[in-house]
C-alpha positions as CSV (number, residue, x, y, z in Angstrom):
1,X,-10.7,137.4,25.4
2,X,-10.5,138.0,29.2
3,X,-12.2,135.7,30.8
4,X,-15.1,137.6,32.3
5,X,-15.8,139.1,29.1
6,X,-16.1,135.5,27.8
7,X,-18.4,134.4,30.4
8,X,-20.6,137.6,29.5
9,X,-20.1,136.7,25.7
10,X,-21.6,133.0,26.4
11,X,-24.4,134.4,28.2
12,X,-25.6,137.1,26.3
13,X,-25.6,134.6,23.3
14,X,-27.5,132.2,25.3
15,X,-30.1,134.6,26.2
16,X,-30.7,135.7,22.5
17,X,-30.9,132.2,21.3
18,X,-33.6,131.8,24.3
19,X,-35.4,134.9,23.1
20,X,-35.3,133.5,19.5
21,X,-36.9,129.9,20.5
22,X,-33.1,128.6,19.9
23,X,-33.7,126.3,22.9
24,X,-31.1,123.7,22.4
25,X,-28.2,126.4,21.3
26,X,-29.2,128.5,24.2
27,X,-28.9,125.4,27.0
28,X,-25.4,124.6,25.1
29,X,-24.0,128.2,26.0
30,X,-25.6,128.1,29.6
31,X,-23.9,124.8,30.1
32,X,-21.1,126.1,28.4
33,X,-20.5,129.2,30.7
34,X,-21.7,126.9,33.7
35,X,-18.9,124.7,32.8
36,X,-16.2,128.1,32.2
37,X,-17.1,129.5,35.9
38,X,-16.6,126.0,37.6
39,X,-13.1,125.3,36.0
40,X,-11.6,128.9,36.9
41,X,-11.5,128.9,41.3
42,X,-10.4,132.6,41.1
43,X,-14.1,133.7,40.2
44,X,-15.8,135.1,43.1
45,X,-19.4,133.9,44.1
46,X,-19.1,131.1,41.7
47,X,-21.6,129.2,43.2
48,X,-23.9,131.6,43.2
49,X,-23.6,132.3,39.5
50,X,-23.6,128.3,38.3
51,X,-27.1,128.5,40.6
52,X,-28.6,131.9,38.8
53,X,-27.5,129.8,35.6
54,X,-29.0,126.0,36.5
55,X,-32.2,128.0,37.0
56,X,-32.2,129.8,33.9
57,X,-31.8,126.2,32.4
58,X,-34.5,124.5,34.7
59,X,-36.7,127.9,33.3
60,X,-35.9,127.2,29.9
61,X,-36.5,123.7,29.7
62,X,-39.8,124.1,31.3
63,X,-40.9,126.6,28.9
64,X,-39.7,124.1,25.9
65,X,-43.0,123.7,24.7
66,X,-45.3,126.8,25.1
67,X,-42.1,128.4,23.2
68,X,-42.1,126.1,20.1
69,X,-45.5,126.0,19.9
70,X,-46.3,129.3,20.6
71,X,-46.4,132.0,18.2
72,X,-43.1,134.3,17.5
73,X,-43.0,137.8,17.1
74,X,-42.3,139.3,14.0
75,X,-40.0,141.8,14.8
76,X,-37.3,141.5,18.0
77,X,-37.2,144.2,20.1
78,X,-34.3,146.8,19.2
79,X,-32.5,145.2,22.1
80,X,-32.2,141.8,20.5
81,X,-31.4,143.2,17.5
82,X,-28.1,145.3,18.7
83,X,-27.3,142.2,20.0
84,X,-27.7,140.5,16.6
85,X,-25.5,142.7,15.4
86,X,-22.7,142.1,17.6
87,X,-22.6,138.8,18.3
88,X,-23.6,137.2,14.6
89,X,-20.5,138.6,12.6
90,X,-18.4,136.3,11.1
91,X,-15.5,138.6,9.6
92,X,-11.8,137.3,10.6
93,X,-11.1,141.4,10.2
94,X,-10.8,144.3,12.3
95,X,-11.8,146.7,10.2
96,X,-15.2,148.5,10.8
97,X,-16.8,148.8,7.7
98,X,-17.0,144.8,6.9
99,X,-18.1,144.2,10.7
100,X,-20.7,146.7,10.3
101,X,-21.7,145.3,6.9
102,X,-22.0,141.5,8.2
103,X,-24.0,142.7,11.0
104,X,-26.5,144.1,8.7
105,X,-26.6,140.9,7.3
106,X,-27.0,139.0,10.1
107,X,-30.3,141.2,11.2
108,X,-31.6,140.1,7.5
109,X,-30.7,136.7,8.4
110,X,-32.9,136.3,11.2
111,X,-35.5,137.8,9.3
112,X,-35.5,141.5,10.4
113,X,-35.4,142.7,7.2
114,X,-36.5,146.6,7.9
115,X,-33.3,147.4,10.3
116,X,-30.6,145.5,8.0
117,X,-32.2,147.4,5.2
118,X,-31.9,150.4,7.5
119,X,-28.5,149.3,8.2
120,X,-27.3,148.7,4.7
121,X,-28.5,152.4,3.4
122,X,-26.2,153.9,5.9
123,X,-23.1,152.0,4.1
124,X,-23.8,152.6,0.4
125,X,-21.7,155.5,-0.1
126,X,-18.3,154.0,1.6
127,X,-15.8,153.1,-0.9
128,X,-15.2,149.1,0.8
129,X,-18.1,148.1,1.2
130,X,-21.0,150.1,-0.8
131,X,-21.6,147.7,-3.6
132,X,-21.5,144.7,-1.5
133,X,-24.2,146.6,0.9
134,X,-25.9,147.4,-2.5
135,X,-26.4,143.6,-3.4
136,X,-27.2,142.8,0.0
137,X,-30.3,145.2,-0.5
138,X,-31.4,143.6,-3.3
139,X,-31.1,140.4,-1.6
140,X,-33.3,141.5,1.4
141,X,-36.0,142.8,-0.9
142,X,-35.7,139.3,-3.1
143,X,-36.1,137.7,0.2
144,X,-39.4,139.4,0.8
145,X,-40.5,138.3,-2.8
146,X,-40.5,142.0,-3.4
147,X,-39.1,141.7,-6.9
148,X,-40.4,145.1,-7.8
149,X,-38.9,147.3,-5.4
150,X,-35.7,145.3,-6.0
151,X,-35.8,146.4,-9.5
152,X,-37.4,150.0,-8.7
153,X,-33.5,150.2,-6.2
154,X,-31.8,149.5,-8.7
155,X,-33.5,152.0,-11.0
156,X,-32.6,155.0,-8.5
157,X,-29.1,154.0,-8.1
158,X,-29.0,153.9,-11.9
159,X,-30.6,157.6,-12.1
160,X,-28.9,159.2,-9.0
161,X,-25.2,157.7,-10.3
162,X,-24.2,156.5,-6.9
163,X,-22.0,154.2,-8.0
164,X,-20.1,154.1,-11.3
165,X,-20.8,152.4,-14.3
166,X,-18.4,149.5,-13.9
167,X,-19.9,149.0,-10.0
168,X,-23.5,149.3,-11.9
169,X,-22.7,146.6,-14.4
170,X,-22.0,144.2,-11.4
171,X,-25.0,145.2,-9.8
172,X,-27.1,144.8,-13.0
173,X,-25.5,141.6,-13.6
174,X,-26.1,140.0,-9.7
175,X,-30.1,141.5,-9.9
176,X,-30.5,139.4,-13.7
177,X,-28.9,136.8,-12.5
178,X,-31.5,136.6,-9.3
179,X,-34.3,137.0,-11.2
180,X,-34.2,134.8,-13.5
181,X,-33.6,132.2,-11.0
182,X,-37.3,133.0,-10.1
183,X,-38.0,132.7,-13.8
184,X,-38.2,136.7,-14.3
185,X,-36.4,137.8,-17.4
186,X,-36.1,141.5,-17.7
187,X,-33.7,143.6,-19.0
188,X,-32.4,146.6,-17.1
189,X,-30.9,149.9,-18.2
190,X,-27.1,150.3,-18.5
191,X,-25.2,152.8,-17.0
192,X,-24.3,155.2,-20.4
193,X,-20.7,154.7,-19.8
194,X,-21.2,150.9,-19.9
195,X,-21.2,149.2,-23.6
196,X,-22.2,145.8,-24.7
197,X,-18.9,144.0,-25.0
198,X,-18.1,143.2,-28.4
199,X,-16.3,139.8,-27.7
200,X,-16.7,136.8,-25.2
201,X,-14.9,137.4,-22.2
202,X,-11.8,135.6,-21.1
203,X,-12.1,132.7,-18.6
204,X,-11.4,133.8,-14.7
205,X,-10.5,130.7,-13.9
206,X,-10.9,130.5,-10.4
207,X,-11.6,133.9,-8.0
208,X,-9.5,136.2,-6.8
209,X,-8.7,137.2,-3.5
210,X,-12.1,139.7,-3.8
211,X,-14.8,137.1,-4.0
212,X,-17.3,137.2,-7.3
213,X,-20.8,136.9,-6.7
214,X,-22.1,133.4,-5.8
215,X,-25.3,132.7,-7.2
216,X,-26.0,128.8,-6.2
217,X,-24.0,126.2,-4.9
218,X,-24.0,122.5,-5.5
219,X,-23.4,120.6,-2.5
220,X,-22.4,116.5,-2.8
221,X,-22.9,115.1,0.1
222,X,-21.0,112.5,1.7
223,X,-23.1,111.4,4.4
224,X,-26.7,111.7,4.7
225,X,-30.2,110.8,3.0
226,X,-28.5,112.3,0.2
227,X,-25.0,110.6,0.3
228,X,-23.6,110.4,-2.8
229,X,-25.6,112.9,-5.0
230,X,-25.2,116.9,-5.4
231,X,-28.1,118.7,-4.3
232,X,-28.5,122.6,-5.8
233,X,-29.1,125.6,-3.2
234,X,-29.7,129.1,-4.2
235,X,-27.2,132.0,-2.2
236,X,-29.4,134.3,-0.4
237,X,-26.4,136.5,0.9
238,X,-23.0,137.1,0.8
239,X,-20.0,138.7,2.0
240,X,-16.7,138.1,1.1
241,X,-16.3,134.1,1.6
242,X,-18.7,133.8,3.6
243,X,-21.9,132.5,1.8
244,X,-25.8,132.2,3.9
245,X,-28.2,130.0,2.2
246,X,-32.0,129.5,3.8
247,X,-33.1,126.0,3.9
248,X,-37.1,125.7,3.6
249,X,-38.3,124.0,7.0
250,X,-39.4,120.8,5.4
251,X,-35.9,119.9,3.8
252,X,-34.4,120.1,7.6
253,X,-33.5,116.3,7.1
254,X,-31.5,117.2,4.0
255,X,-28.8,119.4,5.8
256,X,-29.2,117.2,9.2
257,X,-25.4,116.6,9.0
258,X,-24.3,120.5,8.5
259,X,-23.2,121.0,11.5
260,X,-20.9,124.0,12.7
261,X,-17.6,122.7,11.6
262,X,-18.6,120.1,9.0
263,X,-16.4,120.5,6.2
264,X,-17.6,119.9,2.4
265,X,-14.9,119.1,0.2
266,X,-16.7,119.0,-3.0
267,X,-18.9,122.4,-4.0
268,X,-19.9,123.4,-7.3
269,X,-19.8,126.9,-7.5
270,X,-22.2,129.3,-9.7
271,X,-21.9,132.9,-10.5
272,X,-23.3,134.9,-13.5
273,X,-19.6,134.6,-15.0
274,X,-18.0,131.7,-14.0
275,X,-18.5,128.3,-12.3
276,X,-15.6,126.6,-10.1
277,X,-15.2,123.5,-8.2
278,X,-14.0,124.7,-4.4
279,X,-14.3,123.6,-0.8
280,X,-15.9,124.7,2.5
281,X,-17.1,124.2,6.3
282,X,-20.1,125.1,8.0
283,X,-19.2,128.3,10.0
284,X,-23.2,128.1,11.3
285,X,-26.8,126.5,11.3
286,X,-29.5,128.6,13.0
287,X,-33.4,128.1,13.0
288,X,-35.3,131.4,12.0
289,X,-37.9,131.4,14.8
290,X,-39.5,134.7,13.6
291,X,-39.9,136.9,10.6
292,X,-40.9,136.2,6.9
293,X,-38.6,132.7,7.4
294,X,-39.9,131.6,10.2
295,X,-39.3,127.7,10.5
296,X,-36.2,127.8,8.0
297,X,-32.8,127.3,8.5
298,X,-30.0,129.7,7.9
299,X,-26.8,127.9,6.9
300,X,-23.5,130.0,6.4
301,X,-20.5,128.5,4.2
302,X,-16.9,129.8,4.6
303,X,-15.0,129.2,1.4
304,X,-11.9,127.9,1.9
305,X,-10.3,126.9,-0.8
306,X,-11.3,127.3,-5.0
């Protein structure tokens, strides 16, 4: 990245964590761009810039308080939600479609739940990415505690035949799964072309290169108030190897030591077919500070090995 686009990078981030009440992330990329601009002698006016930045420092520290204690909007403006977009990705990929899917995910991260639905309607019908955008929908309405209209979704992709019958079983599979993890067993149509099958089906072992549905997670923790046993956490969303889980507000001690970069070595791993033992490392932590999960903590896993 050149390196005035990486100054702009750091300070674009900075200014969305301000705007979400992120105050310490947002100081760590001011200092951060701060520290970029005095190590490169080439930049012009860089006194002038680490100034305009020390300020926007002393301005956010002074506003520490009336911004946590404040109260939060429940929508960003659209502005702050492009941004979203573009800066909370995670894909190691080029291509389009999964960048444009994990940015929908990101907005349904931070709790803006109406544009990432928005979002994820416009990629239903591409080949890549449509059933993974389909379970992400149903994830954002589950999030809302809107069980009905994540079953009355599902309904109208089942009527409309938007996806075929083998894409519908997965998706009927991943919504049973969810629900009875709230303790709601119901039994949705089949696609006609889908049949019970008549026999157990063979053991997966572990996935494939095209990630199954993550359900849960146990996480044994090595370090900690809860060093030495494996706590249980429910996936809220998913892409690829990339799994998000929202910790409620009042377990923040709990994850204290999931850190960006802190690896887990020892993860159970739940699906509605299969359970494996696997690895992974905190690609992020981020408080919500607005929305439905307001107070919680979104926590993203990259699985890296199974």
């Amino acid at each position: 990245m050149a390196l005035k686009d990486q100054i702009k990078t750091l300070l674009q981030e900075a200014d969305l964590y301000r705007h979400q009440g992120l105050l310490t992330e947002a100081k760590t990329k001011y200092l951060r761009a701060a520290e970029v601009i005095k190590k490169n002698e080439q930049i012009k006016n860089r006194d002038s810039l680490i100034a305009a930045i020390q300020k926007k420092i002393a301005s956010l520290e002074a506003d520490t308080e009336r911004v946590e204690q404040g109260p939060s909007s429940p929508r960003l403006s659209d502005k702050a939600q492009d941004l979203i977009q573009k800066l909370f990705t995670f894909a190691d990929t080029d291509n389009q479609e999964d960048q444009a899917l994990q940015g929908a995910i990101a907005l349904a991260k931070f709790g803006q739940f109406e544009r990432a639905l928005e979002e994820l309607g416009k990629l239903l019908d591409n080949p890549q990415v449509g059933v993974e955008a389909a379970k992400n929908i149903i994830n954002c309405h589950l999030s809302l505690s809107d069980t009905e209209q994540a079953v009355a979704q599902y309904e109208e992709w089942l009527a409309n035949d938007r996806f075929d019958s083998s894409q519908m079983e997965r998706l009927r599979t991943f919504l049973e799964d969810n629900l009875e993890k709230k303790g709601i067993k119901k039994s949705l149509g089949h696609s006609p072309a889908v049949e019970e099958p008549a026999e157990e089906p063979q053991d997966l072992g572990t996935p494939d290169e095209e990630f199954i549905d993550i359900s849960s997670i146990g996480i044994t923790f090595e370090e900690g108030p809860s060093k030495g046993s494996m706590v249980e956490f429910d996936v809220n969303f998913q892409s690829g190897n990339i799994i998000s889980l929202i910790i409620p507000s009042q377990d923040k001690a709990m994850i204290e030591t999931l850190d960006t970069g802190h690896k887990l070595n020892d993860i159970q791993f739940y699906s509605p077919i299969a359970i494996f033992k696997g690895k992974g490392i905190v690609s992020s932590k981020t408080q919500i500070k607005s929305g439905p999960k307001q107070g919680d903590f979104c926590l993203d896993i990259k699985i890296t090995s199974t």
